[in-house]
C-alpha positions in Angstrom: 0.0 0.0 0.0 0.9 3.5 -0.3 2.2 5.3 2.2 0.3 9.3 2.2 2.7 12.0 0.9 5.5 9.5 -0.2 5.5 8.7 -4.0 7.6 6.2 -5.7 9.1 7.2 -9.4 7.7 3.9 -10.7 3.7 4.7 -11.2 2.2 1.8 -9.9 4.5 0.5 -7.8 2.4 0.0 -4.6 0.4 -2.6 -7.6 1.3 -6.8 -7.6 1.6 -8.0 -11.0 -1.5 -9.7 -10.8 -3.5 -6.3 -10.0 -1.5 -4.3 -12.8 -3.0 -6.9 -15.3 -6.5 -6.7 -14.1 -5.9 -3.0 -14.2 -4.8 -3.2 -18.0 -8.2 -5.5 -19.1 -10.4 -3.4 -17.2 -8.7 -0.6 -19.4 -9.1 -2.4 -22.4 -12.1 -4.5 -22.1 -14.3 -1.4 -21.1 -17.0 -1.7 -18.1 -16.4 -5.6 -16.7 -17.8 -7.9 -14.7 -15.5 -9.9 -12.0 -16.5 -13.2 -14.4 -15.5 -11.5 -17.3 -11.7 -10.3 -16.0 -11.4 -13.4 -14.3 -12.0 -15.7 -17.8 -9.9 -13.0 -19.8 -7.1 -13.3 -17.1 -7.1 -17.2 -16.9 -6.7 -16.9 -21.0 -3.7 -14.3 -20.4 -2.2 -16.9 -17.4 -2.3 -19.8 -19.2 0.5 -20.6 -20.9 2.1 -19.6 -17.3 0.7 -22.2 -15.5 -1.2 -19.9 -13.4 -3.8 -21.3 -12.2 -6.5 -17.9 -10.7 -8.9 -18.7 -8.3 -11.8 -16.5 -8.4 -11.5 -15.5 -4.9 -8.1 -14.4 -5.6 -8.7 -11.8 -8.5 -12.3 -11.0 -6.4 -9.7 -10.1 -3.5 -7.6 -8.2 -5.9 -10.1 -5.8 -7.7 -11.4 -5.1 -4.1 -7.6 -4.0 -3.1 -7.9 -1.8 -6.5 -11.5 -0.2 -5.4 -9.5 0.4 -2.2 -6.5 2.0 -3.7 -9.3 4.0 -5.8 -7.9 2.8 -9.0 -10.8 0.7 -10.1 -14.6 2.0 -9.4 -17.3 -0.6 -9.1 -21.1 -0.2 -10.4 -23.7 -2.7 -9.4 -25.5 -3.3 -12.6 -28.0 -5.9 -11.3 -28.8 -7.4 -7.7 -25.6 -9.8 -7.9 -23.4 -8.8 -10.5 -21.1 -5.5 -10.5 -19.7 -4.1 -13.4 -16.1 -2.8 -13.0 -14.0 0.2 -14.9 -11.0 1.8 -14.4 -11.3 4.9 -12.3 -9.8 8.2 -13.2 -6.7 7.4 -10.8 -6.4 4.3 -12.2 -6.1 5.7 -15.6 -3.9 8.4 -14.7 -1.7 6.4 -13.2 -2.1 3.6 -16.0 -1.1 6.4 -18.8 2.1 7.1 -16.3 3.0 3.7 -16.1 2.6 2.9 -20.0 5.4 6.3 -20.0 7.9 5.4 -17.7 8.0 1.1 -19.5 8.6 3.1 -22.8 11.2 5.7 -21.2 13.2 3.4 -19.3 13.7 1.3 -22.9 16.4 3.0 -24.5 16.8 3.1 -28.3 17.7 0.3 -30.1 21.4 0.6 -32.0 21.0 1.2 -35.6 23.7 -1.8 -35.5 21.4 -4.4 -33.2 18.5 -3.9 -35.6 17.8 -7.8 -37.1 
């Protein structure tokens, strides 16, 4: 977790892996249920051998609702739609910059 007032230079970095990537299909899927991230993530995971429990990616988007990076909509009397908060995306867009600034460019002479 984040500790108030102290910010690390890598966005994101008070995220797990695990709750980047649900943070990146939210992003792209649009508005999603818990079912629906937990499927696309299991099709992401598997050639890992990951094996995702549903209460472990449940556990994980409610850690992202906590952080306030992930906002939650009740869309019937059991199911909850999720999407990416405005946090989340801000931070999202500053992680996507720092992966592409800290790759330097490629040498004309390592080109393939």
């Amino acid at each position: 977790m984040r500790t108030p007032g102290v910010t690390s230079p890598k966005p994101l970095a008070d995220c797990s892996s695990l709750q980047r990537d649900i943070l990146v299909s939210t992003s792209e899927m649009g508005p999603s249920s818990g079912t629906a991230l937990l499927r696309r993530l299991r099709e992401e995971y598997e050639y890992d051998a990951v094996d995702l429990s549903k209460s472990t990616v449940y556990d994980n988007i409610r850690r992202l609702e906590g952080m306030g990076l992930l906002d939650r909509e009740e869309t019937t009397g059991r199911t909850n739609t999720y999407v990416v908060s405005e946090e989340g995306r801000s931070r999202l867009l500053a992680y996507r910059r720092w992966v592409v600034d800290s790759i330097p460019p490629m040498d004309p002479s390592e080109r393939f």
